[in-house]
PDB file of N, CA, C and O in Angstrom:
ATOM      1  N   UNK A   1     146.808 130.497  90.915  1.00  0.00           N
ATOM      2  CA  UNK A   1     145.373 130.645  90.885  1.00  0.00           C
ATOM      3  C   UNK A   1     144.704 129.403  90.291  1.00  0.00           C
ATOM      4  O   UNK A   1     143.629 129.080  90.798  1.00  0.00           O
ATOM      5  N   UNK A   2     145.285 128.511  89.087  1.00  0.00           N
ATOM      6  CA  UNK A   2     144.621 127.335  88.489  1.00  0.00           C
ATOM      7  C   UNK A   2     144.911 126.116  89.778  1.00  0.00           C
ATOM      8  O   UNK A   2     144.497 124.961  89.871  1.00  0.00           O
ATOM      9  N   UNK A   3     145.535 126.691  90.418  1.00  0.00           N
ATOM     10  CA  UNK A   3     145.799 125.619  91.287  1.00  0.00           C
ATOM     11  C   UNK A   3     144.833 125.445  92.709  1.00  0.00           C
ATOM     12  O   UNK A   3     144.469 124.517  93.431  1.00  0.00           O
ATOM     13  N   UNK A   4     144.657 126.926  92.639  1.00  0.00           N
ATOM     14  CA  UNK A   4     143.243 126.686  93.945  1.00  0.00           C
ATOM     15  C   UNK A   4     141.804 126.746  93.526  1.00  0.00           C
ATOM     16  O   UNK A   4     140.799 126.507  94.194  1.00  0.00           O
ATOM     17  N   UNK A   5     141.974 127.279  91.730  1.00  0.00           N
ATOM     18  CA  UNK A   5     140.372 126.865  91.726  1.00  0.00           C
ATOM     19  C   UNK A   5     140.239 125.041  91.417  1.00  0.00           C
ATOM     20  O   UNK A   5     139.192 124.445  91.670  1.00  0.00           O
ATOM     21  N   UNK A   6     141.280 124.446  90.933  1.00  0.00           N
ATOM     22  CA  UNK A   6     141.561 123.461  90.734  1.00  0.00           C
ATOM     23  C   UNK A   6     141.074 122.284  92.222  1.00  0.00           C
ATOM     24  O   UNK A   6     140.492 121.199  92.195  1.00  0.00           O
ATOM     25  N   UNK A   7     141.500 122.916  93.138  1.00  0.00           N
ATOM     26  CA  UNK A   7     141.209 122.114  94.760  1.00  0.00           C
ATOM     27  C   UNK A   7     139.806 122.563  94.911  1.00  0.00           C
ATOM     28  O   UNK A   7     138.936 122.039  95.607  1.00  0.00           O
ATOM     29  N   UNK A   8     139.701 123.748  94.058  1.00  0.00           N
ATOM     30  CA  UNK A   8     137.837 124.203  94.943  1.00  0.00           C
ATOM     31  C   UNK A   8     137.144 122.848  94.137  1.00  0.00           C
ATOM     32  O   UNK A   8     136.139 122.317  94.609  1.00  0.00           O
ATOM     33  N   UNK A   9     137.777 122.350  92.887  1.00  0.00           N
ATOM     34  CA  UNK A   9     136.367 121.852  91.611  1.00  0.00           C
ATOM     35  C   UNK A   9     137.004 120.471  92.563  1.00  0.00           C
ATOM     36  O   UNK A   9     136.112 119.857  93.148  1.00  0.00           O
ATOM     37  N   UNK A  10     138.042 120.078  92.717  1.00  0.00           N
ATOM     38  CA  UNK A  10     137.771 118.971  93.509  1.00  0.00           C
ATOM     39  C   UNK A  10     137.452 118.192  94.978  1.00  0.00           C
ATOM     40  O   UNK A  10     137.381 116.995  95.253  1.00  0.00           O
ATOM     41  N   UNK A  11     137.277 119.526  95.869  1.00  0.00           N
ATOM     42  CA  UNK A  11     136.359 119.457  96.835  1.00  0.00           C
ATOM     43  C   UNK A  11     135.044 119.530  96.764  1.00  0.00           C
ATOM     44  O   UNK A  11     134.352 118.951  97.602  1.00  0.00           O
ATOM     45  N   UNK A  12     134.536 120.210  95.815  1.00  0.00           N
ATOM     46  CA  UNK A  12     133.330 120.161  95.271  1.00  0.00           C
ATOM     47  C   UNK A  12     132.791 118.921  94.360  1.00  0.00           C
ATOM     48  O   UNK A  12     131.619 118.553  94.280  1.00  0.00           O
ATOM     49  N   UNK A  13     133.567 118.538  93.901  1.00  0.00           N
ATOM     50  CA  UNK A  13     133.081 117.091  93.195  1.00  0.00           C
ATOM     51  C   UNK A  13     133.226 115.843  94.404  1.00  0.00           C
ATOM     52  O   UNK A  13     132.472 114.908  94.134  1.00  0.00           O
ATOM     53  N   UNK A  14     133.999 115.635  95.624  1.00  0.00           N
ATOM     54  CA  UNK A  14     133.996 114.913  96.626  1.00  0.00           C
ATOM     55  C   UNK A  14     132.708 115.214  97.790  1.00  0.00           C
ATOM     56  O   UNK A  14     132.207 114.402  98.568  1.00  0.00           O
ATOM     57  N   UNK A  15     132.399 116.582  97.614  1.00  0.00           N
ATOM     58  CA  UNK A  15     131.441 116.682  98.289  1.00  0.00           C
ATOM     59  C   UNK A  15     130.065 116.417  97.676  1.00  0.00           C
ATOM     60  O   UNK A  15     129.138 116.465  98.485  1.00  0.00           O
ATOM     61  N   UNK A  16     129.760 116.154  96.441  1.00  0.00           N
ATOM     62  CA  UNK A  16     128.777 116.017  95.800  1.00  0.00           C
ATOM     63  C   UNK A  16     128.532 114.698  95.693  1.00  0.00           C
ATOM     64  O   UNK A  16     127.413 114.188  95.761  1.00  0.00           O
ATOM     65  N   UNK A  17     129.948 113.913  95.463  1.00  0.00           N
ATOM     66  CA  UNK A  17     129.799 112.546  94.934  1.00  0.00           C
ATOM     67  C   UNK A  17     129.594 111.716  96.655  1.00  0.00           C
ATOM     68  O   UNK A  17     129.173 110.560  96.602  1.00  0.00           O
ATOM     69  N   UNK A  18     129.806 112.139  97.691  1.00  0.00           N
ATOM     70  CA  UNK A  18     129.628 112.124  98.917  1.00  0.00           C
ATOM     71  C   UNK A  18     127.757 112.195  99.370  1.00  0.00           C
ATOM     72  O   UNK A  18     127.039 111.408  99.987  1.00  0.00           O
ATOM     73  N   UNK A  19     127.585 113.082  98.932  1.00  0.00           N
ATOM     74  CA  UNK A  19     125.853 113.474  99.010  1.00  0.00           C
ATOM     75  C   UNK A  19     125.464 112.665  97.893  1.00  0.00           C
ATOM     76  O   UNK A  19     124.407 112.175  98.292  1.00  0.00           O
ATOM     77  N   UNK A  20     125.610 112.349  97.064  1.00  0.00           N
ATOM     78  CA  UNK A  20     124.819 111.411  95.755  1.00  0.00           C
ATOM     79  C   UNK A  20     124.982 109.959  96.805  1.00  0.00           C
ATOM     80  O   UNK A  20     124.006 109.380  97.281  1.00  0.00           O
ATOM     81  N   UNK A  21     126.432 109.539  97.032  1.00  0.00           N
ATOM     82  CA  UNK A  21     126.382 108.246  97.695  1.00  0.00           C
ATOM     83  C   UNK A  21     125.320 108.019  99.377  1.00  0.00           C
ATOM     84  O   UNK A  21     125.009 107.016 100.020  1.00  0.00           O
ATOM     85  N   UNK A  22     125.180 108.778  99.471  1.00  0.00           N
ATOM     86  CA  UNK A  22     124.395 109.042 100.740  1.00  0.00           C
ATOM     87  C   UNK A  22     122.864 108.650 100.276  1.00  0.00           C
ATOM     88  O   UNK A  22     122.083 107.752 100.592  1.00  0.00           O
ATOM     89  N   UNK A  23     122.823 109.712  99.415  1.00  0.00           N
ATOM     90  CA  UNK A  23     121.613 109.824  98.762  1.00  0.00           C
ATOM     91  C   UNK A  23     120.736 108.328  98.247  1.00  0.00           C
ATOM     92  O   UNK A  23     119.623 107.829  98.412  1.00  0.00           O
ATOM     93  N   UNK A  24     121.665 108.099  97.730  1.00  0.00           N
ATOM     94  CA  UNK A  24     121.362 106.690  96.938  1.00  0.00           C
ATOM     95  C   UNK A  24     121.074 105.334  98.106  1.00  0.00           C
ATOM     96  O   UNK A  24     120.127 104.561  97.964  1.00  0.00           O
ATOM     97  N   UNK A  25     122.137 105.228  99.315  1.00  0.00           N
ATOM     98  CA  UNK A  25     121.373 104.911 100.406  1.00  0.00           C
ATOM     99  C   UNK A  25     120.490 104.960 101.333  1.00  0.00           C
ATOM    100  O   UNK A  25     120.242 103.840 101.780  1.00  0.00           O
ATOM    101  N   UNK A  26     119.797 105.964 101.902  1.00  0.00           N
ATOM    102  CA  UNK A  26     119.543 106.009 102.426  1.00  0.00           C
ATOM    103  C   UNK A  26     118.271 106.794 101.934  1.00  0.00           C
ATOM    104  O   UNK A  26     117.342 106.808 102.741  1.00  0.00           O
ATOM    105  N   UNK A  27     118.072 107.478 100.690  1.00  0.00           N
ATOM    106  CA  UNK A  27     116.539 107.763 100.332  1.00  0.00           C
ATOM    107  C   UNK A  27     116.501 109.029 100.630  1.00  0.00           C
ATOM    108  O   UNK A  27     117.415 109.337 101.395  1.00  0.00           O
ATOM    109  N   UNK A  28     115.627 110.123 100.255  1.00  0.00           N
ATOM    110  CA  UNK A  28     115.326 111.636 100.878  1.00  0.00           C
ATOM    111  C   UNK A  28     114.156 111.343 101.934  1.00  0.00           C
ATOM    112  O   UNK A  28     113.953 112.459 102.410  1.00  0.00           O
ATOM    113  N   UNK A  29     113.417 110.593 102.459  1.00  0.00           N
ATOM    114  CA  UNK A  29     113.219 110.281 103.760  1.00  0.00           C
ATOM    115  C   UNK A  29     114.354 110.679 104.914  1.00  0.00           C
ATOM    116  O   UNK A  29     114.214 111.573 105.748  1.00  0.00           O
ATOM    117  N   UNK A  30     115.548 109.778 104.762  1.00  0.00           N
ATOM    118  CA  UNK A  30     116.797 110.387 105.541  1.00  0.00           C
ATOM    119  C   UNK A  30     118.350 110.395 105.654  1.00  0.00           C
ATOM    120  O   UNK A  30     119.346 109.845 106.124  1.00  0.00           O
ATOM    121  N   UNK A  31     117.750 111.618 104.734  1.00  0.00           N
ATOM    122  CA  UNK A  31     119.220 112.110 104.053  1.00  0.00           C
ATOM    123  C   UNK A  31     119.997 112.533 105.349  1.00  0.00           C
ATOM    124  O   UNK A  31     121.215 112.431 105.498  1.00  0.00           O
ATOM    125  N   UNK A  32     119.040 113.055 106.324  1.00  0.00           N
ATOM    126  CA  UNK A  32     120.275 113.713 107.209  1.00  0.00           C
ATOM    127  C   UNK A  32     121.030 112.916 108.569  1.00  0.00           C
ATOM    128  O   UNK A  32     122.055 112.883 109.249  1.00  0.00           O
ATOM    129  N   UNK A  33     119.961 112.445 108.425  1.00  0.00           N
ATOM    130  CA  UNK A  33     120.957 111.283 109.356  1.00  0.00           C
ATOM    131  C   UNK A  33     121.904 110.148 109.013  1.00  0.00           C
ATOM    132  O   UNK A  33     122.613 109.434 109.722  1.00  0.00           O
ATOM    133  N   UNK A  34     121.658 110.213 107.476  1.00  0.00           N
ATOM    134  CA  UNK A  34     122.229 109.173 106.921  1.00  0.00           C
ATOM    135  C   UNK A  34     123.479 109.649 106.060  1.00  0.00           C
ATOM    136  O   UNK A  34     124.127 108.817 105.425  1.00  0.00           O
ATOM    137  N   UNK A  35     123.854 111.181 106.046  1.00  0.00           N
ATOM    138  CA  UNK A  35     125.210 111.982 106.119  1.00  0.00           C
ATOM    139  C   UNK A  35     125.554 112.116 106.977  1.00  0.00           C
ATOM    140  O   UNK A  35     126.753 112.395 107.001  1.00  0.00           O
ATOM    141  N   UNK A  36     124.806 112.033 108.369  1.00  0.00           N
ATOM    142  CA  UNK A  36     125.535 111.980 109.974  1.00  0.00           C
ATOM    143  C   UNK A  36     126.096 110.579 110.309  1.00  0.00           C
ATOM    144  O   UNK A  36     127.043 110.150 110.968  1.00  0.00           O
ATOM    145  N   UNK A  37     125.476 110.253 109.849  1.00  0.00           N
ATOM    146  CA  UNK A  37     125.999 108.406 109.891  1.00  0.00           C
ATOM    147  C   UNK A  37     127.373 108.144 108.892  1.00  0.00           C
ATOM    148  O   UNK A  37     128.411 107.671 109.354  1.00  0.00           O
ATOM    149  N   UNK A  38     127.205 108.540 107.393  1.00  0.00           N
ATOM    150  CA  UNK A  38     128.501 108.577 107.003  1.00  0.00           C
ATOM    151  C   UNK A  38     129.423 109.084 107.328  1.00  0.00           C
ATOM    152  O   UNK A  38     130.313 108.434 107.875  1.00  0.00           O
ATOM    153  N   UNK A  39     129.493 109.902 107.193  1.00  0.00           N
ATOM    154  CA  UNK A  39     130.197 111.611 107.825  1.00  0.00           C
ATOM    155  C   UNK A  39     131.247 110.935 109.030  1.00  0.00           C
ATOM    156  O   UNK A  39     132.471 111.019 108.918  1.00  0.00           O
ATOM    157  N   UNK A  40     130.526 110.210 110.272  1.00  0.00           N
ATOM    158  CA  UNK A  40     131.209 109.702 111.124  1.00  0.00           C
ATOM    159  C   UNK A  40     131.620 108.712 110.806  1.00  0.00           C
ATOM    160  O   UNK A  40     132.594 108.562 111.545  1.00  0.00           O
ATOM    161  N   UNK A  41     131.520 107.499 109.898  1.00  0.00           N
ATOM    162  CA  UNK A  41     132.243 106.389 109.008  1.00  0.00           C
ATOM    163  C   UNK A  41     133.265 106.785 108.697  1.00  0.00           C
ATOM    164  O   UNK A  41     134.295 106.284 109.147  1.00  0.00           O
ATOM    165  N   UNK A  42     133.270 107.910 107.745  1.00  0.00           N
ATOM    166  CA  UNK A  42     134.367 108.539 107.082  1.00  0.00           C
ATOM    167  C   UNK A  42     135.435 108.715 107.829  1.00  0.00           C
ATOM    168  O   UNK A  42     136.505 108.115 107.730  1.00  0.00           O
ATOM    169  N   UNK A  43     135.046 109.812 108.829  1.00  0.00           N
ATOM    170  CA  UNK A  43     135.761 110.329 109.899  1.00  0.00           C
ATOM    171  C   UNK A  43     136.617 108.975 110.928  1.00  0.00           C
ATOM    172  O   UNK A  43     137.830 108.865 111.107  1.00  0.00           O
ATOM    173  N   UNK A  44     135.477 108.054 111.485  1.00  0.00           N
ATOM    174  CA  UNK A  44     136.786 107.036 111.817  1.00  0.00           C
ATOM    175  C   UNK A  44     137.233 106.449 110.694  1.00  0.00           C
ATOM    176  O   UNK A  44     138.387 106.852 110.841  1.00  0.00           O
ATOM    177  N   UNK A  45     137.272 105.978 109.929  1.00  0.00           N
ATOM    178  CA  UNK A  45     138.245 105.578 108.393  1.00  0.00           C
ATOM    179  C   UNK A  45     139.607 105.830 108.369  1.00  0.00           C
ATOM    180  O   UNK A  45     140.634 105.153 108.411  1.00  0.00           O
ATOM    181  N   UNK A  46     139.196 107.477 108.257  1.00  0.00           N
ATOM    182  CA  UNK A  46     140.068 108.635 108.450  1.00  0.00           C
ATOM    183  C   UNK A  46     141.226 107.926 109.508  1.00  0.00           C
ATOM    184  O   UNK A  46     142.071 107.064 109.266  1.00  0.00           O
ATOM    185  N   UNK A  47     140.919 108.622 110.724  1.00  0.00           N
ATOM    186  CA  UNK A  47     141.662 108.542 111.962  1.00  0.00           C
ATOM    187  C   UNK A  47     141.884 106.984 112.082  1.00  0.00           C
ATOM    188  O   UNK A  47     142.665 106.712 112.993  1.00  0.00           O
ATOM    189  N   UNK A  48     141.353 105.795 111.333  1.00  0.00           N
ATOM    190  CA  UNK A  48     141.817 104.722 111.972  1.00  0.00           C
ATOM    191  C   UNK A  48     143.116 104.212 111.152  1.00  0.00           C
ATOM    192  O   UNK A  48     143.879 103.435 111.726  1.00  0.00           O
ATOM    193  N   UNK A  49     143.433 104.689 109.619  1.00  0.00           N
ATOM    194  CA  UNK A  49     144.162 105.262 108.960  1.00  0.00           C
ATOM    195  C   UNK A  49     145.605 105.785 109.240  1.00  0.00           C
ATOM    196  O   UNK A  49     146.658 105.213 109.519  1.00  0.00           O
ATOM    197  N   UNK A  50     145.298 106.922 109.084  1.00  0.00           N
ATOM    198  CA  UNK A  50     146.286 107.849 109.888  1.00  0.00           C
ATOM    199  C   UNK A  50     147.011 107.049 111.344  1.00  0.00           C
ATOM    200  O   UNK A  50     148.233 106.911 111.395  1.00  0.00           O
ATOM    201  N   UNK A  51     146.179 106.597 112.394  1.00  0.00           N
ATOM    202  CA  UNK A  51     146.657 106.315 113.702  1.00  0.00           C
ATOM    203  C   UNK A  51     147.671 105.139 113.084  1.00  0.00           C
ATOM    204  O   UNK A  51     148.752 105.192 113.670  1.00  0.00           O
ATOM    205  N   UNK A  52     147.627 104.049 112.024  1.00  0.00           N
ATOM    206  CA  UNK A  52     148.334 102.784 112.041  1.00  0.00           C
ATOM    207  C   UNK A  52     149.369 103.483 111.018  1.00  0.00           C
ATOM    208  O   UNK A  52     150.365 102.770 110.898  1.00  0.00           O
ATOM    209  N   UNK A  53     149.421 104.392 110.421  1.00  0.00           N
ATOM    210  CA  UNK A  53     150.781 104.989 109.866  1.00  0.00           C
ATOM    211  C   UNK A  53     151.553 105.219 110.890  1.00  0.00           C
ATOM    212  O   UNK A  53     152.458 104.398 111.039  1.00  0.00           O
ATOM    213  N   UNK A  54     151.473 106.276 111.827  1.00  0.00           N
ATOM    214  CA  UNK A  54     151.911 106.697 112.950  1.00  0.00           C
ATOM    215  C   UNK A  54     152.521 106.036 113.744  1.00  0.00           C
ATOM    216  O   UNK A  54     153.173 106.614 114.613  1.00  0.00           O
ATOM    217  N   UNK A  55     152.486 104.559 113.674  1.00  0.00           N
ATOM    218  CA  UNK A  55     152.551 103.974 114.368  1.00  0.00           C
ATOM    219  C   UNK A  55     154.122 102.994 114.078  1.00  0.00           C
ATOM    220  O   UNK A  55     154.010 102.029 113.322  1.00  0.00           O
ATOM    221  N   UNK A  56     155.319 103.245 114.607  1.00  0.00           N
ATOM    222  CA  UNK A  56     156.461 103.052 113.741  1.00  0.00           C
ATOM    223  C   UNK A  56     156.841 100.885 113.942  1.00  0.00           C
ATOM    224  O   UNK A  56     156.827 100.234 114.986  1.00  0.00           O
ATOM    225  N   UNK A  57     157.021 100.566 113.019  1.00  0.00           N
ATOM    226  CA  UNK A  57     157.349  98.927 112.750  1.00  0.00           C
ATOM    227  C   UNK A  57     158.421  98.565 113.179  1.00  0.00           C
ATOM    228  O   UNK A  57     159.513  99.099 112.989  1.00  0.00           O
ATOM    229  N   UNK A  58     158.139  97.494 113.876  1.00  0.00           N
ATOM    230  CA  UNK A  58     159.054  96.661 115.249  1.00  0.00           C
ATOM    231  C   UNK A  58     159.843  96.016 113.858  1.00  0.00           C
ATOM    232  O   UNK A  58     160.765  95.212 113.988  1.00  0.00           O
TER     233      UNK A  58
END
């Protein structure tokens, strides 16, 4: 049980510190496009990441 409220407090602190960094760019004018804009940064990051692990050395 300390172990999954443990993942909740740190998905919750990534998701916050995620919206503060957003925040801080892009202004409450536009916050929401400017978490749609990260959001998809992240996301290829992510996958561009992952794909060059995957990928086994000659």
């Amino acid at each position: 049980m300390g172990l999954l409220r443990g993942l909740f407090w740190l998905a919750l602190f990534v998701f916050f510190t995620f919206c503060f960094i957003v925040l801080f760019e892009y202004g409450t004018h536009d916050f929401t496009n400017g978490f749609q804009k990260e959001a998809a940064r992240v996301k290829a990051f992510i996958v561009k990441q992952t794909s060059k692990a995957e990928r086994p050395k000659k």
